[in-house]
Each structure stands twice: as C-alpha cells, then as structure tokens.
N, C-alpha and C positions, 0 to 999 in steps of 0.2 A: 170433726166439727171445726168449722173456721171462724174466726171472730175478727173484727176488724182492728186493726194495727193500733186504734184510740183508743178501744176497753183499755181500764184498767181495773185489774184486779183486787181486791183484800186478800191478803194470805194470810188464813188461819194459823195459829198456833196447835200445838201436837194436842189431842184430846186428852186426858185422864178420865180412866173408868167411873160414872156418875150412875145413881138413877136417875136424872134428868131424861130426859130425851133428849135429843141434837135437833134442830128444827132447821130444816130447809125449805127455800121457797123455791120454785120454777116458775120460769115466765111463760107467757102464752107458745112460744116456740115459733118458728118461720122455718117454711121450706128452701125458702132462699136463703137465710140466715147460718144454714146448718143444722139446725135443731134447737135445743135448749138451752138458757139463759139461768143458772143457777144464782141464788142471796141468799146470807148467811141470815141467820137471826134475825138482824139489823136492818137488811133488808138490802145490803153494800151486793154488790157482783163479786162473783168469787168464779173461780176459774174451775170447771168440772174436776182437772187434774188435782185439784188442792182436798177435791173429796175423797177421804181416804178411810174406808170402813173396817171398821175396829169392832173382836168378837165380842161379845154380851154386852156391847150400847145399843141402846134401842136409838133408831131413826126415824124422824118422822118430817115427809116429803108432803108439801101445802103449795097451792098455787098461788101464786102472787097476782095482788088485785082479785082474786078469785076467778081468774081468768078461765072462760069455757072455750078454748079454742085447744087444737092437739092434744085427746086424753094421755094422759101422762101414766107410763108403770112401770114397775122393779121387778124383777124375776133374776133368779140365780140360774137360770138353764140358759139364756138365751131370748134371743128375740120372740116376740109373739110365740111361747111356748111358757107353758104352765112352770107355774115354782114347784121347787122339792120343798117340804116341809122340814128335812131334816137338816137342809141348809139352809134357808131361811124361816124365820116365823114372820109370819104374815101380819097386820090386823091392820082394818080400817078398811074403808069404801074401795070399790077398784075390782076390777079383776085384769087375769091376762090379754083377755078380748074389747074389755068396756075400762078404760082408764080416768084417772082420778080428773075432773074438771071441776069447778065454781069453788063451793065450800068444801068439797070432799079435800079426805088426806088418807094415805096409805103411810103407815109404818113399818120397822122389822127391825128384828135384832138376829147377826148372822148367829148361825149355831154350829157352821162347819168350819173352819178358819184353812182349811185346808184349800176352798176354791183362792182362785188369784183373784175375780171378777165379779161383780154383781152389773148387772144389766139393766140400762134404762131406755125407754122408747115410747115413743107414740104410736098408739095401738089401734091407728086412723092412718099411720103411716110409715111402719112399722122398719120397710126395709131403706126409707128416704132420711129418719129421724131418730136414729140410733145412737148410744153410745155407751162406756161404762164405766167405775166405781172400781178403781185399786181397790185391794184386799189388805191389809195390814198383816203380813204375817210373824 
C-alpha cells in the first residue's frame, strides 16, 4: 500500500487487554490510492502498520462516513478465502465474498496467537486491494 509522502499519521499507544472493543474506521479505499485508508477512534489516520492485533481484544472494523464503495473484510487465511473459526471469531455483517459497506461493521477477537497475520481486503477487488494486521505475539 503507498500513501502519499503528506499523510500524517497518529501513532497509537500499546493496547492493554479491556472488554471494550477497539473501534476502527476504513475509508472508502481507491485503486489508485493503494487500498485502505485506516482512523482510529477519533476518527485521526493512522497508518495500517500501527494496527497491531492482540489475542482476546475484540475488534471492531466500521466504515467511515459509512462509505459504500470497496466492501471491506478480515479473514485470518488470506485473500478472498473463508476465515477459520478457531483463529478467528467472527461477528457482525460481512462475509468472505460480500464485505462490510454503509452502516455495516464486522468484528473479531483473535483466538490463535500463533498466526503472524490477519488479513484485510476488498472482496470487489480482492487481488488489487489487499493488505494485513501484525500479530502481537
């Protein structure tokens, strides 16, 4: 993914284990852009490498502005290919095929800590708009 040399980022601070949820937004995404456009909470840009998934916090991925353009999804196998359940738990609108746009949100809390990766893409363009989520180990 490339971003232009003006972004600036917010760099998060290290998580501690909460039952909160993490809330992140995604922007509408561009094929010329690279892909995705991640914000924190706050709604600030935050640089993909700065998301760093930690086991038993639940995530939960919203589109920003509720943008319907490039369905948006997470799967711990890889690109346009179905989640394990035993590495991730799933919940929320979305599938591998048909990804999250407008209101819709997909969450997860990893259950494997053993993968390095969790995987995000557009499932409209799946091999053009890829990328992934360090592991925390």
């Amino acid at each position: 993914m490339t971003f232009s040399k003006r972004t600036k980022y917010t760099i998060p601070t290290r998580i501690s284990s909460s039952s909160s949820p993490i809330t992140y937004y995604v922007g509408p995404g561009s094929l010329e852009a690279g892909g995705y456009r991640f914000y924190d909470s706050s709604q600030r840009l935050i640089s993909p490498r700065s998301i760093i998934i930690q086991p038993n916090i639940t995530y939960r991925f919203k589109r920003l502005n509720n943008a319907t353009s490039h369905p948006f999804y997470i799967s711990s196998r890889g690109v346009d290919l179905p989640n394990l359940a035993s590495v991730l738990q799933l919940s929320g609108q979305g599938t591998y095929q048909n990804g999250i746009t407008g209101s819709q949100m997909v969450s997860f809390q990893l259950q494997d800590p053993s993968v390095s990766k969790i995987y995000y893409y557009c499932t409209t363009h799946p091999l053009r708009m890829q990328g992934s989520f360090r592991v925390s180990q």
